[in-house]
Each structure stands twice: as structure tokens, then as C-alpha cells.
Backbone as ProteinMPNN parsed JSONL, in Angstrom:
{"seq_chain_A": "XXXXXXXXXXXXXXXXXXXXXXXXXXXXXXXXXXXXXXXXXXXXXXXXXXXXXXXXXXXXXXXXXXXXXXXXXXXXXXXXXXXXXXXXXXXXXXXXXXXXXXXXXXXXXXXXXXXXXXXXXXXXXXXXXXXXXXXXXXXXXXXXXXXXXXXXXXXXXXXXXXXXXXXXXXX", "coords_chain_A": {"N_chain_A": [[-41.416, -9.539, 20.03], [-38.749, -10.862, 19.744], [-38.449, -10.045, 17.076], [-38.177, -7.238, 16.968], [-35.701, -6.903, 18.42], [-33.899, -8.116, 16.874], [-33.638, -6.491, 14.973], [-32.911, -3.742, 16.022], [-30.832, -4.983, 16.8], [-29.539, -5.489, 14.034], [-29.426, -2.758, 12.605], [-27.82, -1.611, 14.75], [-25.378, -2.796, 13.846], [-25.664, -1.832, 11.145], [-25.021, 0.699, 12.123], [-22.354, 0.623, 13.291], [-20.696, -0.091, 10.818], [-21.523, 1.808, 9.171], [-19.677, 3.917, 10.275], [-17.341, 3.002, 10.718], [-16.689, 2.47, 8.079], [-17.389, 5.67, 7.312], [-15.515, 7.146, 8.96], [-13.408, 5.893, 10.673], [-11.409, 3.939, 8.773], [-10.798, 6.221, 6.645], [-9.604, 7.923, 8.871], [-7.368, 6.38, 9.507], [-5.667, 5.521, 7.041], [-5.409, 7.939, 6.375], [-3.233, 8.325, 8.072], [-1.142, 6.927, 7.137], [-0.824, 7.996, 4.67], [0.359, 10.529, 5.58], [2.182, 10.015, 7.017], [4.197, 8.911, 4.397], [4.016, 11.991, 3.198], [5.464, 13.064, 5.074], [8.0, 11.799, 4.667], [8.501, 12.461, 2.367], [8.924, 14.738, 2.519], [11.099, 14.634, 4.156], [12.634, 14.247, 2.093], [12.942, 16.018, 0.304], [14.02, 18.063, 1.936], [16.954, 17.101, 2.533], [17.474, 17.169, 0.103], [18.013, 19.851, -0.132], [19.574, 20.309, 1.943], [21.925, 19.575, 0.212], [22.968, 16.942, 0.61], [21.432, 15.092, -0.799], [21.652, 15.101, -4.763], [19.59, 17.078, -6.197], [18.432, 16.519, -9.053], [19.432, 14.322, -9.682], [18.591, 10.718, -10.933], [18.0, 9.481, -8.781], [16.906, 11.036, -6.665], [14.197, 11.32, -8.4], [13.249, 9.23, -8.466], [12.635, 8.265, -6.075], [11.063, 10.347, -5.34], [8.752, 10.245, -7.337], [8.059, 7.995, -6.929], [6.932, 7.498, -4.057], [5.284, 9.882, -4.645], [3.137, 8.356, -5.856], [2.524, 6.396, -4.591], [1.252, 7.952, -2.579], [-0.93, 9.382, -3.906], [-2.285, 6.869, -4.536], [-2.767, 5.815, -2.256], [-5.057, 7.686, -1.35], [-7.262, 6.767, -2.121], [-9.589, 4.237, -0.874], [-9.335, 1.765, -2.327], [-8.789, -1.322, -2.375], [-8.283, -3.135, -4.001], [-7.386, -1.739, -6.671], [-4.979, -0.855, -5.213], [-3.373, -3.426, -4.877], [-2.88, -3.677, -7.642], [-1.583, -1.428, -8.609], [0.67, -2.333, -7.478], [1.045, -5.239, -8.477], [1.597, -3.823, -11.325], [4.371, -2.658, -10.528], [5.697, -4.329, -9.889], [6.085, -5.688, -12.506], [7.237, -3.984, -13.868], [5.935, -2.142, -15.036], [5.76, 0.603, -14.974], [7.525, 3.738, -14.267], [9.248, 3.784, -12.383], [11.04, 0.824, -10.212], [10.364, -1.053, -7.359], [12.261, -3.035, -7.166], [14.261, -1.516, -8.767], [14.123, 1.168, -6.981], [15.698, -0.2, -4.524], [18.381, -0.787, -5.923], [19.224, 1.423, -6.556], [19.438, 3.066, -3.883], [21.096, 0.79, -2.418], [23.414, 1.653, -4.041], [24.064, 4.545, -3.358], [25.632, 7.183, -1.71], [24.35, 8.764, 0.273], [23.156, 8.079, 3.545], [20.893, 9.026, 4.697], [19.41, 9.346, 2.354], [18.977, 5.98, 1.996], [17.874, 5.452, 4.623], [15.219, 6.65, 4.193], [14.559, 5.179, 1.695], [14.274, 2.776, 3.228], [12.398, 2.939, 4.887], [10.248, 3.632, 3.528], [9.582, 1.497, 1.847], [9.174, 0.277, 4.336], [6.542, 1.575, 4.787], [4.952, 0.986, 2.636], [4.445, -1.879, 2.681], [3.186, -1.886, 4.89], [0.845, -0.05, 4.584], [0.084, -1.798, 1.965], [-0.764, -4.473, 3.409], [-2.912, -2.83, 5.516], [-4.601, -2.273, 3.661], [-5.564, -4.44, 1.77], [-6.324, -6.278, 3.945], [-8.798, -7.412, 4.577], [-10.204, -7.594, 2.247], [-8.653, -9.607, 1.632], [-9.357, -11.955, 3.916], [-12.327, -11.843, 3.151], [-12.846, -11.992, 0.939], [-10.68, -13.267, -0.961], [-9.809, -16.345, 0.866], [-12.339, -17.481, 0.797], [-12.343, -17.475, -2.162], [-10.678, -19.344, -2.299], [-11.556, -21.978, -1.721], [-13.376, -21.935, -4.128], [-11.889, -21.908, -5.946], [-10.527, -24.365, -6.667], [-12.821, -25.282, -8.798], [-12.686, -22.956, -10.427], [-10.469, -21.586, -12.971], [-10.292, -19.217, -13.209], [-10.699, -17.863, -10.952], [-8.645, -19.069, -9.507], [-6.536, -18.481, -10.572], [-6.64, -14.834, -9.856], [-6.145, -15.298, -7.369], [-3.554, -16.302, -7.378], [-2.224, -13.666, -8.025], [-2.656, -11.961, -6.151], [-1.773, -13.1, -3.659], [1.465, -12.865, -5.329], [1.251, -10.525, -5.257], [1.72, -9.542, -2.716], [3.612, -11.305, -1.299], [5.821, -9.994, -3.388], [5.791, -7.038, -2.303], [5.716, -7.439, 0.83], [8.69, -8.524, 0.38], [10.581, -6.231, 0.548], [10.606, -4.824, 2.504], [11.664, -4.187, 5.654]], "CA_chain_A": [[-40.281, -8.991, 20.731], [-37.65, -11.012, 19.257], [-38.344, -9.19, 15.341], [-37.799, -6.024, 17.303], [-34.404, -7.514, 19.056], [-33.216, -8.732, 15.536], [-34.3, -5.161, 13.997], [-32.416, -3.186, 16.587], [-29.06, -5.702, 16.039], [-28.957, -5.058, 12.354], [-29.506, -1.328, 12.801], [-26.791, -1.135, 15.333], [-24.584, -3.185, 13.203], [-25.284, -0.78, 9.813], [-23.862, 2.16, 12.238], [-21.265, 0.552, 13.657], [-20.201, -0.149, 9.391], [-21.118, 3.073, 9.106], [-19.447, 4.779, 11.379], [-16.298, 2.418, 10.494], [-16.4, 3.13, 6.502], [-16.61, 6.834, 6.94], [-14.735, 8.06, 9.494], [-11.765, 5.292, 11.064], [-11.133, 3.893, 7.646], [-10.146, 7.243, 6.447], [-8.524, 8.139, 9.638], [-6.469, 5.283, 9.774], [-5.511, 5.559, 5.733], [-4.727, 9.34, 6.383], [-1.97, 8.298, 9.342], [-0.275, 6.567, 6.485], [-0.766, 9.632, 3.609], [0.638, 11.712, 6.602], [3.951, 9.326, 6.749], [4.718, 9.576, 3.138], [4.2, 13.302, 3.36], [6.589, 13.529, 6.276], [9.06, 11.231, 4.114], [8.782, 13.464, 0.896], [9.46, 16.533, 2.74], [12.931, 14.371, 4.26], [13.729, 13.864, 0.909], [13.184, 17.429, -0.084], [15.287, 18.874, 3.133], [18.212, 16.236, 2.377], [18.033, 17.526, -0.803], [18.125, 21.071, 0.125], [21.181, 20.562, 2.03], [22.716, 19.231, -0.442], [23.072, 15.437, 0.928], [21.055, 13.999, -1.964], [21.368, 15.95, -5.496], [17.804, 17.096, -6.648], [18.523, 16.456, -10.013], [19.747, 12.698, -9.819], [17.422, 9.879, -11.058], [17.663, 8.599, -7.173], [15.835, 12.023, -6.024], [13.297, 12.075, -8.523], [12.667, 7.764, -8.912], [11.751, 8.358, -4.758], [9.735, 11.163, -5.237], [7.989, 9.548, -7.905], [7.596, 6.639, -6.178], [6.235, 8.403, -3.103], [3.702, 10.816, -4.538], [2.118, 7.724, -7.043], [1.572, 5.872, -3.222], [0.32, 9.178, -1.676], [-1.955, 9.278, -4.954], [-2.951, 5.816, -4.693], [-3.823, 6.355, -0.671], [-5.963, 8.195, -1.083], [-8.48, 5.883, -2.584], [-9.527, 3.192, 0.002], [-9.547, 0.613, -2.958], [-7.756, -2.527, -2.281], [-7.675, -4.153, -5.61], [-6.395, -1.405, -7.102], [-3.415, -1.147, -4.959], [-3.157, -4.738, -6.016], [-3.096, -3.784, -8.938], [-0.378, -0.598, -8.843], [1.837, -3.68, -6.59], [1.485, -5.706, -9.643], [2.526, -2.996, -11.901], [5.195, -2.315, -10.089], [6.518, -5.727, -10.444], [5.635, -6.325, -13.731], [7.648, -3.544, -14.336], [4.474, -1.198, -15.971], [6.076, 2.005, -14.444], [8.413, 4.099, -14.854], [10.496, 2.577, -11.708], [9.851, -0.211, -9.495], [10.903, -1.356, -6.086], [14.041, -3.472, -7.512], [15.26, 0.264, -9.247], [14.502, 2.079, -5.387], [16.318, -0.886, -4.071], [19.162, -0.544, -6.73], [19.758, 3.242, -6.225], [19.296, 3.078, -2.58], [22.488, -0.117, -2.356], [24.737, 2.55, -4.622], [23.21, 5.748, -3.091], [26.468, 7.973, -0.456], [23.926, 9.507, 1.772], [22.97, 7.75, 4.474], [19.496, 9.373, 4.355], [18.755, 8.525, 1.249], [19.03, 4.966, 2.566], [16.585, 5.509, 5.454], [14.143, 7.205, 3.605], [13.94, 4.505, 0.997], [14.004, 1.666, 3.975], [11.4, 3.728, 5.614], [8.817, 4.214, 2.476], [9.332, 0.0, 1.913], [7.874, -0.367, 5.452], [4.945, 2.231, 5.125], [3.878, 0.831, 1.711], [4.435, -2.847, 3.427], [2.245, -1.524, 6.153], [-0.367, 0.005, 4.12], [-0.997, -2.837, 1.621], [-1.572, -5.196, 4.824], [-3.607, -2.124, 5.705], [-5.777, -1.964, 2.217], [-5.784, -5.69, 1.804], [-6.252, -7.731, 5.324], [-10.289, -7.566, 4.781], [-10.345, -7.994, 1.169], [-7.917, -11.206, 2.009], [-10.105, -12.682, 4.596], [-13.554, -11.964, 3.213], [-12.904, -12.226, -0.468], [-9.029, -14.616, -0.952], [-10.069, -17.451, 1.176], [-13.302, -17.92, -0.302], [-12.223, -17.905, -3.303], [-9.254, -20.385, -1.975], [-12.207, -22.81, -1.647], [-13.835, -21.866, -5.327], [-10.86, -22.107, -7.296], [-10.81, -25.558, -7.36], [-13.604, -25.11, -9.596], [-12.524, -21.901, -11.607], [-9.341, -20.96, -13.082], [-10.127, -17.283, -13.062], [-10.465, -17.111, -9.752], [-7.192, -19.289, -8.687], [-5.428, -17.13, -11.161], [-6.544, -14.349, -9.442], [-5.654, -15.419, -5.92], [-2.172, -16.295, -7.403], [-1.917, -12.65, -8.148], [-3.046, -11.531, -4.894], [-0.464, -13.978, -3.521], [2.239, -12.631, -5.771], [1.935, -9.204, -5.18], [1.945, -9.676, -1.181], [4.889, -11.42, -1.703], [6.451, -8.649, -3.593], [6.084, -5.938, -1.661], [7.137, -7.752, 2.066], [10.134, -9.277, 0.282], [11.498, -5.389, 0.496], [9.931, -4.39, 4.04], [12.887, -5.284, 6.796]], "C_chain_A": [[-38.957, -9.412, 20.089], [-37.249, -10.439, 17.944], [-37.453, -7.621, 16.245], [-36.255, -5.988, 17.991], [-33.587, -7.093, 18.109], [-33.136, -7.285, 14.715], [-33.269, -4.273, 14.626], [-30.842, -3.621, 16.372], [-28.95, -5.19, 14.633], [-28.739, -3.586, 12.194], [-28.078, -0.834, 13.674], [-25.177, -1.948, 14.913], [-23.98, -2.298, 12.249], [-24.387, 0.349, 11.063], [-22.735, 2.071, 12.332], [-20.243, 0.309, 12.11], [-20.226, 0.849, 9.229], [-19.825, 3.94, 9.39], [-17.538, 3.961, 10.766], [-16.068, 2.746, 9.002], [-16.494, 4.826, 6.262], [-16.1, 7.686, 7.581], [-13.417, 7.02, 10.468], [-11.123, 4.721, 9.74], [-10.077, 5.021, 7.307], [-9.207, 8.067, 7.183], [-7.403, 7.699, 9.66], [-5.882, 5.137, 8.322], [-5.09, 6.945, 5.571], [-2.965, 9.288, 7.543], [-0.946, 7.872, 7.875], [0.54, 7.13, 5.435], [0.595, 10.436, 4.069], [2.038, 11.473, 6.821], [4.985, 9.195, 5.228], [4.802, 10.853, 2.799], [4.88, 13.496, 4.107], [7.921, 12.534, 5.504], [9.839, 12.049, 2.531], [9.366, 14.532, 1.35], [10.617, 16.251, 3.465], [13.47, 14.447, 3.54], [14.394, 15.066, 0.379], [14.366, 18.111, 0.837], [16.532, 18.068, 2.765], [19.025, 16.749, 0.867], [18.43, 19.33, -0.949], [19.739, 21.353, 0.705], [22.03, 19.872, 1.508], [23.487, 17.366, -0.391], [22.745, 14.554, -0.155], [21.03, 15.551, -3.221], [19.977, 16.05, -6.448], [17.337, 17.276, -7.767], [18.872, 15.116, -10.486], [18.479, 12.014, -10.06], [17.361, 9.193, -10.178], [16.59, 9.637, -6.372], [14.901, 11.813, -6.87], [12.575, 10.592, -8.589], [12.193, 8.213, -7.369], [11.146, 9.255, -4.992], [8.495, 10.971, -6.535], [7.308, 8.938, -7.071], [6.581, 6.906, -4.638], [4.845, 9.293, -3.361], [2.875, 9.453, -5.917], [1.48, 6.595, -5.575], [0.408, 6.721, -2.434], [-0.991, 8.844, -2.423], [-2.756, 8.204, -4.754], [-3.552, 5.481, -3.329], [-4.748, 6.632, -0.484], [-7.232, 7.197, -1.311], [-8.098, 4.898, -1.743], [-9.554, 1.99, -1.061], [-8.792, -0.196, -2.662], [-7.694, -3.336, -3.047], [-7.357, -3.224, -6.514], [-5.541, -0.696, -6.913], [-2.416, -2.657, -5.056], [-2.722, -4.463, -6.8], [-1.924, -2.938, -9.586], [0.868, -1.702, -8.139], [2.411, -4.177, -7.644], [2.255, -4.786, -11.042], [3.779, -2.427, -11.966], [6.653, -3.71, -10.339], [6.765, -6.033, -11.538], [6.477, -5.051, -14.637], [7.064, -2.146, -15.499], [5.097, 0.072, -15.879], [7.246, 2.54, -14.671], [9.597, 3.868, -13.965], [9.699, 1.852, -11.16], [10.822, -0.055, -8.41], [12.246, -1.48, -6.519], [15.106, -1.93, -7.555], [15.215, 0.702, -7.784], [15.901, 1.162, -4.523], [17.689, -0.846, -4.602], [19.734, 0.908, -6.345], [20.161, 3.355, -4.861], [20.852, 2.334, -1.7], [23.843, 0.782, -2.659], [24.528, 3.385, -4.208], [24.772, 5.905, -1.647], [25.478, 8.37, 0.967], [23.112, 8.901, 2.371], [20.934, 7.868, 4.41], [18.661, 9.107, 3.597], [18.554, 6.989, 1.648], [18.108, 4.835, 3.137], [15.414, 5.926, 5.182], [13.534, 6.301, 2.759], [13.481, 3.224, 1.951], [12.493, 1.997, 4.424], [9.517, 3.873, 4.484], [8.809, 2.518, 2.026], [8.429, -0.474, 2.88], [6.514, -0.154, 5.327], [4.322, 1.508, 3.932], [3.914, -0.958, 1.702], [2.858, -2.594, 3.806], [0.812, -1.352, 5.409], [-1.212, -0.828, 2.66], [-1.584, -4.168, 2.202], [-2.684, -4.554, 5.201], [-5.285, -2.238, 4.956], [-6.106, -3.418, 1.587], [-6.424, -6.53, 2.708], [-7.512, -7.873, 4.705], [-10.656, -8.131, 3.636], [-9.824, -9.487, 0.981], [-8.961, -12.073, 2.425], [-11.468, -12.553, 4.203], [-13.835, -12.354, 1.547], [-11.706, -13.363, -1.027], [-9.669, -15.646, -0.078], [-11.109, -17.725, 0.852], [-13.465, -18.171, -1.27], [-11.051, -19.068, -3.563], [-10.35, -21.615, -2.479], [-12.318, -22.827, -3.323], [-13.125, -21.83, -5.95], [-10.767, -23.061, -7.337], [-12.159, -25.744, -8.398], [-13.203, -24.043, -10.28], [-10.976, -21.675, -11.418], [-9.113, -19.765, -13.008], [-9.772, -17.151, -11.483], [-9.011, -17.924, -8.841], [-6.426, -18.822, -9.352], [-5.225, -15.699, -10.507], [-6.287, -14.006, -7.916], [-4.078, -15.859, -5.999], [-1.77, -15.094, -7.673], [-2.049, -11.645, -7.053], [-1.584, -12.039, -4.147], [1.026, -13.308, -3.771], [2.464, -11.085, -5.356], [2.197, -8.444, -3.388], [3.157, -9.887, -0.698], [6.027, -10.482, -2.149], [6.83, -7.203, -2.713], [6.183, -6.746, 0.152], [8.082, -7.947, 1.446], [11.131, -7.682, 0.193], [11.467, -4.602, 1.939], [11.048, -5.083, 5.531], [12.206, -5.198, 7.611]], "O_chain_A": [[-38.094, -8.562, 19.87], [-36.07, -10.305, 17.614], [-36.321, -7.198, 16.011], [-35.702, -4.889, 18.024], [-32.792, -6.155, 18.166], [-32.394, -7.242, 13.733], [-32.504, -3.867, 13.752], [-29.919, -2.927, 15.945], [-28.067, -4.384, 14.341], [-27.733, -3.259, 11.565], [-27.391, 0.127, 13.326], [-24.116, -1.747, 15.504], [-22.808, -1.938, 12.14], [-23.235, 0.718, 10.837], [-21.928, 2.86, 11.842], [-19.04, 0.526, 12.25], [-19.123, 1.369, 9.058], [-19.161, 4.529, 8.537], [-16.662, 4.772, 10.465], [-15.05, 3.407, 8.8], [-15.896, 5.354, 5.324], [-16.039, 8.856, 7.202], [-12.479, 7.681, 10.913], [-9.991, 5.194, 9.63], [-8.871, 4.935, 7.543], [-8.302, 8.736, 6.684], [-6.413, 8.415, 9.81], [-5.295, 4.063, 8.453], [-4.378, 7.18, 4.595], [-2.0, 10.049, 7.605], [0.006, 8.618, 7.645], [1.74, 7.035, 5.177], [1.528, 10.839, 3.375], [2.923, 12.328, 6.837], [6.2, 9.368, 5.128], [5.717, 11.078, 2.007], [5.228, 14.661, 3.91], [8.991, 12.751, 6.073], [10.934, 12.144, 1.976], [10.195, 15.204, 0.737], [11.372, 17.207, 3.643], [14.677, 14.671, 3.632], [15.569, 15.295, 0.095], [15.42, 18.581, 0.408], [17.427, 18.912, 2.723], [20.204, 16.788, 0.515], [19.082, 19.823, -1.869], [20.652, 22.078, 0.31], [22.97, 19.462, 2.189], [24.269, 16.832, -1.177], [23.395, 13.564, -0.492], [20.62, 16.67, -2.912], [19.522, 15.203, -7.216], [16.285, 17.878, -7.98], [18.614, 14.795, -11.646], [17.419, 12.443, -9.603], [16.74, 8.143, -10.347], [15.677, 9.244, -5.646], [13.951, 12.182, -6.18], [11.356, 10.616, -8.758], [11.042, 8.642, -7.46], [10.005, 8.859, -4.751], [7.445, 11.611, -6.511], [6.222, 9.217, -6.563], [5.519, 6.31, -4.453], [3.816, 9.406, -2.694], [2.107, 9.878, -6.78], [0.342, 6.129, -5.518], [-0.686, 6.445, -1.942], [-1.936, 8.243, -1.912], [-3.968, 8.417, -4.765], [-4.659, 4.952, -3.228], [-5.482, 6.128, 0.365], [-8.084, 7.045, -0.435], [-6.937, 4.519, -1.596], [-9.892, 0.967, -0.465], [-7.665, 0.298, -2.653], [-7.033, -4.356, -2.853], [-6.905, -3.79, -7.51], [-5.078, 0.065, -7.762], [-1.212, -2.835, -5.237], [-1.704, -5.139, -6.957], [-1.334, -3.274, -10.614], [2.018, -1.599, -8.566], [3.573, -3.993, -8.008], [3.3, -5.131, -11.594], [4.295, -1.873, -12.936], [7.815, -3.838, -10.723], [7.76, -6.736, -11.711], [6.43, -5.054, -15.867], [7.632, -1.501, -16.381], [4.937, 0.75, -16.894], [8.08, 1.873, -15.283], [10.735, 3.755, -14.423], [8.47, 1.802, -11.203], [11.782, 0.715, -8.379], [13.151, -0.65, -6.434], [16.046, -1.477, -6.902], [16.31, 0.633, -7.226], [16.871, 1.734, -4.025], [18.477, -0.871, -3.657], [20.818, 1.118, -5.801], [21.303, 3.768, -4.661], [21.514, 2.873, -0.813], [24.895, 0.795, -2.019], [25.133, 3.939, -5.126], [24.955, 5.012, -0.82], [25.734, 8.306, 2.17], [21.998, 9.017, 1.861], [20.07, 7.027, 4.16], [17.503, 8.739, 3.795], [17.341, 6.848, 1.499], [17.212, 4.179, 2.604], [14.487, 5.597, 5.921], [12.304, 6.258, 2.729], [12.466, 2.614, 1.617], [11.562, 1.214, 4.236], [8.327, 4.09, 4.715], [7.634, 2.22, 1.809], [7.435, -1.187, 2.747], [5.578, -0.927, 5.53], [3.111, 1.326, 4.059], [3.402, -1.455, 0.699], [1.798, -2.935, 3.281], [-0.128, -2.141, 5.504], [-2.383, -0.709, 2.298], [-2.527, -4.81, 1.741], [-3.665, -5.284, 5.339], [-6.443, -2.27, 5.372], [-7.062, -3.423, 0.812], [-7.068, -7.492, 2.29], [-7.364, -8.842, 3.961], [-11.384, -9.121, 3.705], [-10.409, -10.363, 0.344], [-9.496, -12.854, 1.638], [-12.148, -13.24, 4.965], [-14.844, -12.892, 1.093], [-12.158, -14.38, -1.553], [-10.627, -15.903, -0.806], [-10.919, -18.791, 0.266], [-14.381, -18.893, -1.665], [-10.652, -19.531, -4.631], [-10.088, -22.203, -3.528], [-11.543, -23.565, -3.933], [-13.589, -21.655, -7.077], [-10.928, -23.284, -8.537], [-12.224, -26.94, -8.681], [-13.59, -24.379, -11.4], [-10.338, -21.591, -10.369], [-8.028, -19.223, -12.795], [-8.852, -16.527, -10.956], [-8.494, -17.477, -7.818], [-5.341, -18.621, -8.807], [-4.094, -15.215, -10.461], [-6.231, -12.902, -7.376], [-3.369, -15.828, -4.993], [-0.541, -15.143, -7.619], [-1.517, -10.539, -7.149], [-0.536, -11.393, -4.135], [1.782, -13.148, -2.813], [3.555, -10.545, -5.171], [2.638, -7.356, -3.018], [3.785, -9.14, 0.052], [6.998, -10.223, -1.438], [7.886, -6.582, -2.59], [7.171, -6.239, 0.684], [8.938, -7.32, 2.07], [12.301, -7.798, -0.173], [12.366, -3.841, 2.298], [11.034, -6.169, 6.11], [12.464, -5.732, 8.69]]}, "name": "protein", "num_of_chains": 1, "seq": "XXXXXXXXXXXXXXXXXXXXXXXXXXXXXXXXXXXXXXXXXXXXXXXXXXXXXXXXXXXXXXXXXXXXXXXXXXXXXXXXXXXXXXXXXXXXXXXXXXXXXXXXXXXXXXXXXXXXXXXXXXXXXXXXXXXXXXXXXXXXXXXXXXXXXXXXXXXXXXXXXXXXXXXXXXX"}
């Protein structure tokens, strides 16, 4: 009786993983898609009426910057949005935060402003989002095992660093 207990728990565990990897996952990773798509198409209308010009390297560094998150949304990976974070820092791209942040400080329209404050939070939000699990089930375990390997406390200082990075623009 108790095999059959134990048999029935694991079984109603896999669904509930199931059931959580392919359909709230993706729900909950589409709400966020769905907020950068409702931020692109502010940028577009702002630029329509003429508020932001849709030829400036402030319209096209946010809509860059916007459809390479959308892009990178889509995929539930969480090490490599790590990994576009770090790029971003590291300066790999063709802008980074600092530049949105930069444009955004000198930037007249108001909108423009809120739009870039606004796409700081969501991509805040969604590498807390695409991280927390990978943090807690993979980063503190390896908190322990890096005193024994440098790879892996190198790679929890990069984890670290790029967490860092992207709150330090998130008000």
C-alpha cells in the first residue's frame, strides 16, 4: 500500500510540473511579451504624433531595445537572459541600458521618459521572473560549491553582477 501511495505522489507531482512548464510558465512569460508590445506600440503612437521623432537614435535605440527583450521572452531560458543582461553591460550590443538611460535624461517628451522608466521595470520584473528558480535551485548550491571551484564562483559572480545591473535602473 505504501509503494502505491509513493507511486501516486510522484505521478501527481510530474502533472502538477507538467501542467506548470507548459501552460502557467508560458502564461505568465506572455503577460510580460504583452507589456513590451503595449510599450512599443506607445512609442510608435508618440511617435506618430510627432512627440518623439521616428528618425532619432532615441526612437530607434528603444525600439531596439524593446523588440531584442520581446525576442528574448519568448524563450523561457534563464541563463540566456543572463547572458543578453551581461551583454548589455559589457557593452556587446549595439546600445545598453546606460545609452536608454542617457537619451531618456536629455530626451523633451515626457513620454519618452515614461516609456523608457516603464520598459526598466518590465525587464527588472521579468529577469526576477526568468531567474528566481534558477537562483534558488541552481545559485545557492553552487554558493556552497564554489568554495571548491572557481568556475562555478565565477559564475555566480556573474549571476550576481548582472542582477545587480539591471535593478540598479528599475525605480
Amino acid at each position: 500500500m505504501l509503494f502505491l501511495n509513493i507511486i501516486i505522489t510522484l505521478l501527481c507531482i510530474w502533472i502538477v510540473m507538467y501542467m506548470n512548464t507548459a501552460f502557467l510558465q508560458p502564461a505568465l512569460l506572455d503577460r510580460y511579451r504583452f507589456r513590451l508590445f503595449s510599450l512599443r506600440d506607445r512609442l510608435a503612437m508618440a511617435a506618430m504624433r510627432g512627440e518623439i521623432e521616428a528618425d532619432s537614435t532615441e526612437y530607434s535605440a528603444l525600439c531596439t531595445m524593446i523588440n531584442m527583450t520581446i525576442r528574448l521572452a519568448r524563450n523561457v531560458e534563464p541563463l540566456a537572459f543572463v547572458q543578453f543582461i551581461l551583454q548589455l553591460k559589457n557593452k556587446e550590443t549595439a546600445y545598453s541600458f546606460e545609452d536608454l538611460k542617457t537619451m531618456s535624461e536629455a530626451a523633451r517628451a515626457d513620454e519618452y521618459k515614461k516609456i523608457v522608466n516603464e520598459y526598466f521595470a518590465i525587464t527588472c520584473s521579468l529577469f526576477r521572473f526568468n531567474t528566481s528558480v534558477v537562483f534558488y535551485l541552481v545559485a545557492l548550491p553552487m554558493a556552497i560549491v564554489a568554495k571548491f571551484s572557481s568556475t562555478m564562483a565565477r559564475w555566480l559572480k556573474k549571476f550576481k553582477d548582472a542582477k545587480g545591473y539591471v535593478s540598479s535602473f528599475a525605480h
